[in-house]
DRENBA-674643 format. One record per residue: residue in one letter; y, z, x of N, C-alpha, C in turn; residue number from 1. Coordinates in steps of 0.2 Angstrom, whole numbers. Layout:
BEGIN
('A'; (Y; Z; X); (Y; Z; X); (Y; Z; X); NUM)
...
END
This chain:
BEGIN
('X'; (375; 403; 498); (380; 405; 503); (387; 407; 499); 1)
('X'; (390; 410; 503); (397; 413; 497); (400; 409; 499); 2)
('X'; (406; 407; 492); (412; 402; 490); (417; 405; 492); 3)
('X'; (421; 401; 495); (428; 403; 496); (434; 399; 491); 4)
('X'; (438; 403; 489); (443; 400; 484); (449; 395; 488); 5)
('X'; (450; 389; 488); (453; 387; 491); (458; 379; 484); 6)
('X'; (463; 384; 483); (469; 380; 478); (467; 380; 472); 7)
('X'; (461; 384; 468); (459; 384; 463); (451; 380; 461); 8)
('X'; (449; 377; 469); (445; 376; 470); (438; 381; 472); 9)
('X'; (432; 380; 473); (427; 385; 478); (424; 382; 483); 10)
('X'; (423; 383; 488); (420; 377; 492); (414; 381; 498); 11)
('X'; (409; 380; 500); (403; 383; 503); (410; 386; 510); 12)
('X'; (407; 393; 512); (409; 396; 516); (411; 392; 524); 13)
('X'; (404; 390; 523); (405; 387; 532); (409; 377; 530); 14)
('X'; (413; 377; 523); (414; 372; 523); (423; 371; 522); 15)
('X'; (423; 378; 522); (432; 379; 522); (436; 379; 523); 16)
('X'; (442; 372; 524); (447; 371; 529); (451; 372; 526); 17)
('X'; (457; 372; 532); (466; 368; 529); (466; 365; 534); 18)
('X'; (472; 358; 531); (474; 355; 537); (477; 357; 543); 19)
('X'; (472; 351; 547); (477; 353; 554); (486; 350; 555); 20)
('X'; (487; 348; 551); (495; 348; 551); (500; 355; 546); 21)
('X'; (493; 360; 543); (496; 365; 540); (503; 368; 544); 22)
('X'; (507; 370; 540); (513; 374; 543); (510; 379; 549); 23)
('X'; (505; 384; 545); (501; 389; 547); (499; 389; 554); 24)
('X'; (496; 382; 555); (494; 378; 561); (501; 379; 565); 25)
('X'; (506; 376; 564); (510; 373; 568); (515; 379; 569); 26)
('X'; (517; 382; 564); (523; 388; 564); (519; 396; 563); 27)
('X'; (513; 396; 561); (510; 403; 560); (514; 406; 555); 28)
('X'; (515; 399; 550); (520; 401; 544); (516; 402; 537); 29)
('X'; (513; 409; 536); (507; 410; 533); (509; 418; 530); 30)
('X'; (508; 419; 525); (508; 428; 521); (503; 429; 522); 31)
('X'; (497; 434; 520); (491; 436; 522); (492; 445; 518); 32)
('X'; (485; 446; 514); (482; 454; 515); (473; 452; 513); 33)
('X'; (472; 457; 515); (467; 459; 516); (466; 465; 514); 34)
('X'; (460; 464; 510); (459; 472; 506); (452; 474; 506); 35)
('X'; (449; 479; 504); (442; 481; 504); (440; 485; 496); 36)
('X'; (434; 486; 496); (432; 491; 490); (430; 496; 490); 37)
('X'; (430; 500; 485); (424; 506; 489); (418; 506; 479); 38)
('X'; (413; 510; 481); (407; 507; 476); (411; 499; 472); 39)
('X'; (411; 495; 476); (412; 488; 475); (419; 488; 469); 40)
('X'; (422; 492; 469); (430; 493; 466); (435; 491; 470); 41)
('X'; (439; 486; 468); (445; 486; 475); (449; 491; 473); 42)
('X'; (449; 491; 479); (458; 498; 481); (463; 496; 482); 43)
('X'; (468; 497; 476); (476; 495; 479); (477; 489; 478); 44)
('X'; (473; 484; 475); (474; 475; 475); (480; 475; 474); 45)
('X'; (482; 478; 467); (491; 473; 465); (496; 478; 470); 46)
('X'; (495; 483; 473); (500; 485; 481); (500; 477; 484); 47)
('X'; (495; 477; 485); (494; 472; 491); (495; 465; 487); 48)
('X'; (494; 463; 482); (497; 458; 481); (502; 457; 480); 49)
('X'; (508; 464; 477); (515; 465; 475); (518; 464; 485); 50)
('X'; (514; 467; 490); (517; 465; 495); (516; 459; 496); 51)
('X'; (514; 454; 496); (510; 448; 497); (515; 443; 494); 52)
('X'; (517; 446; 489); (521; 440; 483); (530; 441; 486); 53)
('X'; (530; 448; 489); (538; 448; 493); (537; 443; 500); 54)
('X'; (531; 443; 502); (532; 440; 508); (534; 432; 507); 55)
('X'; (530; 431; 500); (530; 423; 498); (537; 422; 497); 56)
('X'; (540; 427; 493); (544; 426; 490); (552; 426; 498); 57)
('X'; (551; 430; 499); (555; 429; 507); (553; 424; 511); 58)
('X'; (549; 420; 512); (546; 414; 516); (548; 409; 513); 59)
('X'; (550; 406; 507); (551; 403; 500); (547; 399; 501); 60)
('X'; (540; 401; 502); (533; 397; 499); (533; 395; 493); 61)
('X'; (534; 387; 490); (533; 389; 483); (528; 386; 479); 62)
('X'; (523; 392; 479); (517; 392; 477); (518; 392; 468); 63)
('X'; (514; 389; 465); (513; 391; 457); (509; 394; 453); 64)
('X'; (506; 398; 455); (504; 404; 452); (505; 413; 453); 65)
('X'; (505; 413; 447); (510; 421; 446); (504; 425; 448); 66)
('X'; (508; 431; 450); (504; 438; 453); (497; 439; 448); 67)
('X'; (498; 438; 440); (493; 440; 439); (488; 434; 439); 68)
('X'; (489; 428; 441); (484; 422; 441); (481; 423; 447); 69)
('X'; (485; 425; 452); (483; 427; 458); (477; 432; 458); 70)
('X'; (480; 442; 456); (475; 445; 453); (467; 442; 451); 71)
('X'; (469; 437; 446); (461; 436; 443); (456; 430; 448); 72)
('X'; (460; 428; 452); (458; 423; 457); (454; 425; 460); 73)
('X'; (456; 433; 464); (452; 436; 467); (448; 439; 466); 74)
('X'; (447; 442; 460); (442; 442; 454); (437; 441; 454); 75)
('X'; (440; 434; 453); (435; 429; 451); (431; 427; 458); 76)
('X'; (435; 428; 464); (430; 426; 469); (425; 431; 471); 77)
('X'; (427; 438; 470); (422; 441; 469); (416; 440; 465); 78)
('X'; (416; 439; 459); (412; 439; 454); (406; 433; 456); 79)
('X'; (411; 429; 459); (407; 422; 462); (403; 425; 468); 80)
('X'; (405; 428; 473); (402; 430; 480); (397; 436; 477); 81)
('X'; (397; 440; 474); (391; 447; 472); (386; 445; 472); 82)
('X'; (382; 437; 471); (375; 438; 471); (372; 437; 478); 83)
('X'; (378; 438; 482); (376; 436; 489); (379; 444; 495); 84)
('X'; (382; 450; 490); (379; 455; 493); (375; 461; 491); 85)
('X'; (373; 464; 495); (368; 469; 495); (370; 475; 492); 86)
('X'; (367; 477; 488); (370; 484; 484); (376; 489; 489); 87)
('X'; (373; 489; 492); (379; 495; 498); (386; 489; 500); 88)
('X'; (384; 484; 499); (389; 480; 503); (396; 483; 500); 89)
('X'; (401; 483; 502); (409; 483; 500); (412; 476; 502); 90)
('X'; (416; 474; 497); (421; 469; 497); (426; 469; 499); 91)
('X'; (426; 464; 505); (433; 462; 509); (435; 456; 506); 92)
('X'; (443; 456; 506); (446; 451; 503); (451; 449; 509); 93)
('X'; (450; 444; 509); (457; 440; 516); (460; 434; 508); 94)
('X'; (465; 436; 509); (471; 430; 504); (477; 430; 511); 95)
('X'; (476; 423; 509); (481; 419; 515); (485; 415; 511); 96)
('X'; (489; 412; 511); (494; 409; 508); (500; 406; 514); 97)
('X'; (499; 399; 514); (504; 396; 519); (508; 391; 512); 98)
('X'; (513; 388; 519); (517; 383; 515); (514; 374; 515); 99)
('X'; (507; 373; 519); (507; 370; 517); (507; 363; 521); 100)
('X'; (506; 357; 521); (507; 352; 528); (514; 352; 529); 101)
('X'; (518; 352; 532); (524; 349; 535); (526; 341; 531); 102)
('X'; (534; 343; 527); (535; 336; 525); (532; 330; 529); 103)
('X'; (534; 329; 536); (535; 324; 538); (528; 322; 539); 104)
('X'; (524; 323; 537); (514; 322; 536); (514; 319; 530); 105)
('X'; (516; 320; 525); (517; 319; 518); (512; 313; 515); 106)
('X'; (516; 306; 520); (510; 300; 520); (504; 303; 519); 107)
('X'; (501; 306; 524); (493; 306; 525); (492; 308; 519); 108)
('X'; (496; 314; 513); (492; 316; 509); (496; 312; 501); 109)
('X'; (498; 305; 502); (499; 301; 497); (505; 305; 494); 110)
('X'; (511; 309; 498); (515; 311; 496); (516; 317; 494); 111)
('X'; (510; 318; 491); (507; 326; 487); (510; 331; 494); 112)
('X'; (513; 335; 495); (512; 343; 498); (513; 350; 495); 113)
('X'; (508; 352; 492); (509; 360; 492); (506; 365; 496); 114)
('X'; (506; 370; 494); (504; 376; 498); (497; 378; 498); 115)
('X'; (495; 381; 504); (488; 382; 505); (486; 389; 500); 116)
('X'; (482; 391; 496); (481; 395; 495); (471; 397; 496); 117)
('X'; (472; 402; 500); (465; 403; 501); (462; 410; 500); 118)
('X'; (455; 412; 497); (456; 418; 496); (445; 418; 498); 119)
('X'; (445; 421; 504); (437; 422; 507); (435; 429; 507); 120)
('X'; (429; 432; 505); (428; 438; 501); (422; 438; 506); 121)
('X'; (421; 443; 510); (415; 444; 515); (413; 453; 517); 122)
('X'; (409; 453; 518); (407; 460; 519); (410; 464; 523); 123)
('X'; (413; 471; 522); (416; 476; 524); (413; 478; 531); 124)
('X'; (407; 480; 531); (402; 480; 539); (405; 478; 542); 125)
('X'; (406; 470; 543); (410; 465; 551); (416; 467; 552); 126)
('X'; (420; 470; 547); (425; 473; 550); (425; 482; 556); 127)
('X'; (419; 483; 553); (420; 492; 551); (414; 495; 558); 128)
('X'; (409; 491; 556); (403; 494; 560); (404; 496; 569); 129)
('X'; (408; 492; 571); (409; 495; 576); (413; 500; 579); 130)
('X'; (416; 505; 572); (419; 508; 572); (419; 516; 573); 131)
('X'; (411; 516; 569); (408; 520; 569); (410; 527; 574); 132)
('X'; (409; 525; 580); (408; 530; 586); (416; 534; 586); 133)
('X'; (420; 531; 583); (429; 535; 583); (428; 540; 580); 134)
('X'; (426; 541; 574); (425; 548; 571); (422; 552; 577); 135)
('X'; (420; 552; 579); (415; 557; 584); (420; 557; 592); 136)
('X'; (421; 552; 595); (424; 550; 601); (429; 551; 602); 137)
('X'; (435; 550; 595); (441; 549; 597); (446; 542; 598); 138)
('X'; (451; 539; 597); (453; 532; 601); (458; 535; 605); 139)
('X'; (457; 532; 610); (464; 532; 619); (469; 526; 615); 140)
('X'; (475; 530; 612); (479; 526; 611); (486; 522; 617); 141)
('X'; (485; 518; 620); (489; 516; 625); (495; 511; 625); 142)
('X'; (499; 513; 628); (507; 511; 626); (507; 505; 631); 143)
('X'; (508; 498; 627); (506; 493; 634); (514; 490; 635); 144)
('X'; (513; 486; 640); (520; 483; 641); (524; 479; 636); 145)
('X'; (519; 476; 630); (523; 471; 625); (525; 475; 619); 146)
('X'; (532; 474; 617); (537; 479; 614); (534; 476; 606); 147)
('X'; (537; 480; 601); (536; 476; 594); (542; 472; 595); 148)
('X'; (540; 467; 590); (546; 464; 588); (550; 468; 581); 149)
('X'; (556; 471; 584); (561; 472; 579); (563; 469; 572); 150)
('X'; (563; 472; 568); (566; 468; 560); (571; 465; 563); 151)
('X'; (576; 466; 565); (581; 462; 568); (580; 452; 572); 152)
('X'; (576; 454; 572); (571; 447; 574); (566; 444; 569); 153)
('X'; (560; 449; 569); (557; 445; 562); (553; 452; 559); 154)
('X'; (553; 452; 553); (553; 457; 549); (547; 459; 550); 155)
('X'; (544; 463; 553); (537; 466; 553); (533; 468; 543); 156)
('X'; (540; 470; 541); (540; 471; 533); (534; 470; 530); 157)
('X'; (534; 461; 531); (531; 455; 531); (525; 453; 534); 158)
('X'; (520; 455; 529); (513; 454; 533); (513; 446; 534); 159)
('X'; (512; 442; 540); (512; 438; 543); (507; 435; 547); 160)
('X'; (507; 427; 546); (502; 427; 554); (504; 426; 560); 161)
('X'; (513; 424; 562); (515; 426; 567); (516; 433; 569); 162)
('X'; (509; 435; 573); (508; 440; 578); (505; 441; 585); 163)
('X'; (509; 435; 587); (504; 435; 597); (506; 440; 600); 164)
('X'; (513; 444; 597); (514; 450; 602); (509; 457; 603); 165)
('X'; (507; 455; 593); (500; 460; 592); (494; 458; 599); 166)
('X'; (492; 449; 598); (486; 449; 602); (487; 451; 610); 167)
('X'; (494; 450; 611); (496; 450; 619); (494; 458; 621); 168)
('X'; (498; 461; 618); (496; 470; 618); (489; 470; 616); 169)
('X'; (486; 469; 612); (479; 470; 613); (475; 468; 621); 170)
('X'; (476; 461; 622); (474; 458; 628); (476; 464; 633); 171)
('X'; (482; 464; 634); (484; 468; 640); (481; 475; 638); 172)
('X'; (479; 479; 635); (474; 485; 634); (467; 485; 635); 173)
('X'; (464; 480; 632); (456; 478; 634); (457; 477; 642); 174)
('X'; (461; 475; 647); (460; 477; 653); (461; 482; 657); 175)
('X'; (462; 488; 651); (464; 494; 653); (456; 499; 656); 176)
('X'; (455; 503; 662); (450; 505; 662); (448; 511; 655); 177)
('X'; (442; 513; 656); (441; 515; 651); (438; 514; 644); 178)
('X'; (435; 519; 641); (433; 518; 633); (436; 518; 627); 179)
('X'; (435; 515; 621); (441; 517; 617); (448; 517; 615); 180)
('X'; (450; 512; 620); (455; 512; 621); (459; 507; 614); 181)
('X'; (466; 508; 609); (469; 503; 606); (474; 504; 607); 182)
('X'; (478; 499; 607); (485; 499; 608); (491; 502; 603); 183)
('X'; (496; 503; 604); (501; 510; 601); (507; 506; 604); 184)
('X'; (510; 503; 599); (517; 499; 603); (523; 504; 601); 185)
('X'; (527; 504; 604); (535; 505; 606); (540; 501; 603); 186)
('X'; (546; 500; 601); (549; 497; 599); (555; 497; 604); 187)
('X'; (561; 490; 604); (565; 489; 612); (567; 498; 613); 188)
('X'; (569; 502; 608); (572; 507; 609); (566; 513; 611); 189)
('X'; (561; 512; 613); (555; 518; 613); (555; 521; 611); 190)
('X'; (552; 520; 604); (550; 522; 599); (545; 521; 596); 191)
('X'; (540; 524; 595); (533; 523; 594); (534; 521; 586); 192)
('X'; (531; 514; 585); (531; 511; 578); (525; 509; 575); 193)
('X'; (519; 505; 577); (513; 506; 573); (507; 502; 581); 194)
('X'; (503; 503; 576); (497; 500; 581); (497; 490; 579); 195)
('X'; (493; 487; 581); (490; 480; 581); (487; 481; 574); 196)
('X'; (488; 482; 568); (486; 482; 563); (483; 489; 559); 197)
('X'; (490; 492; 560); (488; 499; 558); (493; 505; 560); 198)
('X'; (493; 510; 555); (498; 512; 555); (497; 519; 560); 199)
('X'; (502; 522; 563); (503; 530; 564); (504; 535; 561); 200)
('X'; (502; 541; 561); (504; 548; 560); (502; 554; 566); 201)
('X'; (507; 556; 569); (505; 564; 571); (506; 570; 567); 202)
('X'; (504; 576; 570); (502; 582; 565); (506; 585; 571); 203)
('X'; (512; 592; 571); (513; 595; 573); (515; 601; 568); 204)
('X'; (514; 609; 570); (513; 612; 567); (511; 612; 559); 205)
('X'; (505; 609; 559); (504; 609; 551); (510; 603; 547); 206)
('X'; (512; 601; 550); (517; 596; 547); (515; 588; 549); 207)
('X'; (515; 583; 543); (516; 577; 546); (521; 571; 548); 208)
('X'; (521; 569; 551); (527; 564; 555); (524; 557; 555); 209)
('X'; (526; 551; 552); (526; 546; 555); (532; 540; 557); 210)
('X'; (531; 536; 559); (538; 533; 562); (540; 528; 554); 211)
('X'; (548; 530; 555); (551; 526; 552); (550; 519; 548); 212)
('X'; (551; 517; 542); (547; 510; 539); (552; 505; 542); 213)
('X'; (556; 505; 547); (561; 500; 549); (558; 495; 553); 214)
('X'; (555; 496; 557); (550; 492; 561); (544; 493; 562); 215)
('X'; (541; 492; 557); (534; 492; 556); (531; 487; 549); 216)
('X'; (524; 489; 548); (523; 486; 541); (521; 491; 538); 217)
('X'; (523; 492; 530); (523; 497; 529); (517; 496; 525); 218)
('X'; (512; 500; 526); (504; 499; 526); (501; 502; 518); 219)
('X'; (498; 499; 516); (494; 503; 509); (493; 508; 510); 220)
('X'; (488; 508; 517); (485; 514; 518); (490; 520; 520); 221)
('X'; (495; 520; 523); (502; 523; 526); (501; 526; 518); 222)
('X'; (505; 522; 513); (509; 526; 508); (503; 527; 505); 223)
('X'; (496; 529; 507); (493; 532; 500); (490; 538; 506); 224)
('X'; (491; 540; 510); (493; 545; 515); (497; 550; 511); 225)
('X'; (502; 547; 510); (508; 549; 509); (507; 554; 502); 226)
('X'; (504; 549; 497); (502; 552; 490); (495; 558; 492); 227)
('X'; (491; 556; 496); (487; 563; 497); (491; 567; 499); 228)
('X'; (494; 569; 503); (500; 573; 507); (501; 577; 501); 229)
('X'; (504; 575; 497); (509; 577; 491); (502; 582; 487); 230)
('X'; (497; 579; 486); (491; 582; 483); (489; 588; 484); 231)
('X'; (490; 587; 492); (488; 595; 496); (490; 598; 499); 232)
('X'; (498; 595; 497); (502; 599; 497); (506; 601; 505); 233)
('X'; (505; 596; 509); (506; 596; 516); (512; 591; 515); 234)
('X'; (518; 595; 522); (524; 592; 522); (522; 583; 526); 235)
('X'; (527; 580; 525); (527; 573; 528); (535; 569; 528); 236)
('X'; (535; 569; 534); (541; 565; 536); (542; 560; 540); 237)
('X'; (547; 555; 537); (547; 548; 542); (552; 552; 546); 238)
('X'; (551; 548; 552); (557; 549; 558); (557; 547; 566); 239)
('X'; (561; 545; 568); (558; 541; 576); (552; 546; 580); 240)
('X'; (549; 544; 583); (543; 547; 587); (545; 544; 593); 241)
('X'; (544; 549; 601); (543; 545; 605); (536; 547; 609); 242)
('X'; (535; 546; 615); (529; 547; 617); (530; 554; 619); 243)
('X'; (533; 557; 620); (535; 564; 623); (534; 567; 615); 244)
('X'; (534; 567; 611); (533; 569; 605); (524; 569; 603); 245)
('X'; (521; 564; 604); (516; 563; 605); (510; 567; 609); 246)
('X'; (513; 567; 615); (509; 573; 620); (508; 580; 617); 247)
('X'; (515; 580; 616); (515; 590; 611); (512; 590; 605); 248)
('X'; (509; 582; 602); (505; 583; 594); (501; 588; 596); 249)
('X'; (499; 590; 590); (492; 596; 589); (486; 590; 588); 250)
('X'; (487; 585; 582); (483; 578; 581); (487; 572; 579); 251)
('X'; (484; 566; 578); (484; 561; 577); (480; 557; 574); 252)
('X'; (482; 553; 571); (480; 549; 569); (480; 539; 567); 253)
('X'; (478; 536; 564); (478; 528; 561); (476; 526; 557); 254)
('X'; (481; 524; 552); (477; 522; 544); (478; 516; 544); 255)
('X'; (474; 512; 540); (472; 504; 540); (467; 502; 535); 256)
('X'; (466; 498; 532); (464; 496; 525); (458; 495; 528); 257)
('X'; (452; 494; 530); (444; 494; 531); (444; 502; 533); 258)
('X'; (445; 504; 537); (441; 512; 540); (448; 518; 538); 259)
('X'; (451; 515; 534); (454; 521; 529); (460; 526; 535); 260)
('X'; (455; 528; 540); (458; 533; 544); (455; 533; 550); 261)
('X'; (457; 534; 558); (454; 533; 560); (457; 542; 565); 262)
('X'; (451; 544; 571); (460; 549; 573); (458; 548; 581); 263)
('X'; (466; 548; 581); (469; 545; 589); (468; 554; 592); 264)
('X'; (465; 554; 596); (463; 559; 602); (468; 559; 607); 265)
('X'; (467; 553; 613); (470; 553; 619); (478; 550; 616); 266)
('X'; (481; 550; 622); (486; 546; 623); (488; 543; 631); 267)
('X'; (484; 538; 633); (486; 535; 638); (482; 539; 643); 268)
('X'; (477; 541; 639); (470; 545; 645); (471; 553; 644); 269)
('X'; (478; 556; 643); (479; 563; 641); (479; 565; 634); 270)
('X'; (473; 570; 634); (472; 573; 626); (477; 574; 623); 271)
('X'; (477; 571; 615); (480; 576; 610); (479; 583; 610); 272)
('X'; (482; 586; 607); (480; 594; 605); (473; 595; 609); 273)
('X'; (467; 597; 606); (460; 598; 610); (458; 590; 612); 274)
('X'; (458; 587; 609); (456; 580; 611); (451; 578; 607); 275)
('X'; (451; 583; 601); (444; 579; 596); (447; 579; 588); 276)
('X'; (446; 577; 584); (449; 575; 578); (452; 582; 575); 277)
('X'; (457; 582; 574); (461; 587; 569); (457; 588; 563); 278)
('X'; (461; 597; 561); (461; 599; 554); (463; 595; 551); 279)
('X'; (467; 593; 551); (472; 592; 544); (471; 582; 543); 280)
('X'; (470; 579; 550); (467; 572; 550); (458; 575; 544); 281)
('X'; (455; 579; 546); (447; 580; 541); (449; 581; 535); 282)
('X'; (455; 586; 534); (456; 584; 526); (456; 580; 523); 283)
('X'; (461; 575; 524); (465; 569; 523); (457; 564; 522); 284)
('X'; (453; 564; 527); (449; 560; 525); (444; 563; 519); 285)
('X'; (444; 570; 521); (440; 573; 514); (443; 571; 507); 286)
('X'; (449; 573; 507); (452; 570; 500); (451; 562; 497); 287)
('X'; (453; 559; 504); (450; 552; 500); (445; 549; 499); 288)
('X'; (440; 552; 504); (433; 550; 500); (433; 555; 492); 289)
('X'; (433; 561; 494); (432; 564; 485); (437; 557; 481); 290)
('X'; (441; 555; 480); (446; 553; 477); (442; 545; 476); 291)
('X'; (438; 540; 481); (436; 536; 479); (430; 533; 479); 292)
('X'; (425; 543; 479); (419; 545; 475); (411; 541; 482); 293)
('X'; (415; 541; 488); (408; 539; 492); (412; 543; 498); 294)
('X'; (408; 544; 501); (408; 548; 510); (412; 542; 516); 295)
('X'; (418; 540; 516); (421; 534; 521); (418; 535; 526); 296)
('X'; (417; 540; 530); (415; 541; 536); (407; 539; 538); 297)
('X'; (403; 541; 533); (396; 541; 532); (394; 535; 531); 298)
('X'; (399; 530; 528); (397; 523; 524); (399; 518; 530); 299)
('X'; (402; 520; 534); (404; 518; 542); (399; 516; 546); 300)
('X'; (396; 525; 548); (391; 525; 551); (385; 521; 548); 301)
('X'; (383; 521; 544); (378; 517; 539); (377; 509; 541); 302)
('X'; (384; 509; 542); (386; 503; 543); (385; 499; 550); 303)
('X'; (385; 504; 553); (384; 503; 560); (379; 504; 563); 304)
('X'; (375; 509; 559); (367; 507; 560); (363; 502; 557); 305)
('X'; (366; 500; 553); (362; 492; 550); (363; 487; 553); 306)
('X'; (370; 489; 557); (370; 482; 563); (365; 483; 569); 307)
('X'; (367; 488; 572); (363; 490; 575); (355; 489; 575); 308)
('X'; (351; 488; 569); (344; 488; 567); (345; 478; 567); 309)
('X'; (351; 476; 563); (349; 469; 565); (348; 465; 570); 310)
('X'; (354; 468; 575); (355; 464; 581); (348; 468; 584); 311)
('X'; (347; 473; 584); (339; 473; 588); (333; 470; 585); 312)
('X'; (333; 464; 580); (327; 463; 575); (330; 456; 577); 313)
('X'; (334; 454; 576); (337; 444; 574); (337; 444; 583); 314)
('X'; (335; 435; 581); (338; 432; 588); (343; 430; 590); 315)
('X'; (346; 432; 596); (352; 433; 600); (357; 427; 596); 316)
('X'; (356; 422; 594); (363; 419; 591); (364; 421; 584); 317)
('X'; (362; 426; 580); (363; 428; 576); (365; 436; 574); 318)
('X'; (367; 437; 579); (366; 443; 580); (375; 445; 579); 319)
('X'; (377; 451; 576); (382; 452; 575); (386; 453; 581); 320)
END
């Protein structure tokens, strides 16, 4: 069974807690990334840990281990969890980092309070398999009634686990008719700022646009967009978006650490551009697969048809 790193500890998967008096628990006072591989190499870790260590660092978590003990933590939890995937498998990494029980708990734990450090390493498919059908279909991206929250409130900056406004917007989209649909939130001023865990880009005349880093999170996958951009030599500009800007795209798209890119077709049920994946979105994904030497698209679908083969072979409660 795969080990999960918990404070320098490893402990069997289905055996891994934090207390229920965690801050995490009580405040959703917890940093977090989440990252993946491609041929079983992470991508972008120390980004993602450099963003992780600002958030700790703004949260005044005070944890005691440096960025680079961190780095070989999750290393090492790698190294530990490989005999338990399959050649094809990709590595996903969740690192969460709370502050910890709440003083006034303290008793129960004989005074001792530090912070929760966790780091769970599980295959890339559960994230991704269901994904597959976007490359071909398109996502209906839909503008729902729940606003972002503003940096002026609580810094999106800052990857966190306070995010019900994220699930609340999703919930209210899932009862949206229709297929495909994910949520595309607004900011109090109407301005299109990121999806429930994923960034924006539209394409208008051969040029890129995506919204401002003011109210959003600013995404690995966003700034390595950015750096392909520059590669091939295609223009790219931050700047407010509204939905009326969106309609007139030629394409679209959403970037995000498991499925890399995905491309936004509809918008609230009316086509992008023709309403099937843009030029310049194929590019973008051809460069980055050439760049990280497998087919992302391809290794998707893969993926989605071994789920597929499982859940039609396994009995019903084991089925993905």
């Amino acid at each position: 069974m795969r080990k999960v790193y918990i404070n320098g500890n490893y402990v069997p998967e289905n055996e891994a807690k934090i207390s229920i008096y965690d801050s995490a628990l009580m405040f959703g006072d917890m940093v977090f990334e989440m990252t993946r591989s491609f041929n079983k190499e992470q991508f972008k870790l120390r980004e993602h840990l450099e963003r992780l260590y600002t958030g700790i660092k703004v949260f005044r978590i005070p944890i005691q281990i440096s960025i680079d003990e961190m780095e070989e933590a999750c290393l090492e939890t790698i190294r530990v969890n490989e005999p338990f995937f399959s050649d094809t498998d990709e590595h996903r990494l969740m690192i969460n980092v709370s502050r910890g029980p709440l003083g006034i708990y303290a008793p129960i734990f004989g005074g001792k309070i530090e912070p929760c450090i966790v780091i769970a390493d599980f295959p890339l498919k559960w994230t991704v398999a269901s994904m597959a059908k976007y490359y071909d279909q398109g996502i209906n991206s839909v503008i729902p009634s729940q606003r972002s929250i503003p940096a002026t409130l609580m810094d999106p900056k800052i990857k966190n686990r306070s995010r019900m406004w994220y699930q609340m917007a999703n919930i209210e989209v899932s009862q949206v008719k229709g297929d495909n649909n994910w949520a595309l939130l607004i900011d109090p001023d109407g301005y299109i700022t990121e999806g429930t865990g994923d960034n924006f880009f539209m394409v208008k005349d051969g040029v890129l646009y995506t919204p401002e880093g003011r109210n959003i999170l600013r995404g690995i996958s966003r700034n390595y967009v950015f750096e392909l951009a520059e590669i091939l030599n295609i223009k790219c500009f931050e700047k407010n978006i509204e939905p009326f800007d969106l309609y007139n795209a030629d394409e679209a798209f959403l970037t995000g650490t498991p499925f890399c890119i995905l491309p936004t077709t509809h918008l609230n049920g009316l086509p992008i551009g023709n309403g099937k994946m843009g030029k310049l979105t194929t590019l973008l994904l051809k460069k980055w697969s050439e760049n990280v030497g497998l087919d992302i698209v391809q290794q998707i679908k893969d993926y989605s048809q071994e789920v597929q083969d499982f859940n039609a072979s396994a009995p019903t409660p084991y089925k993905f």
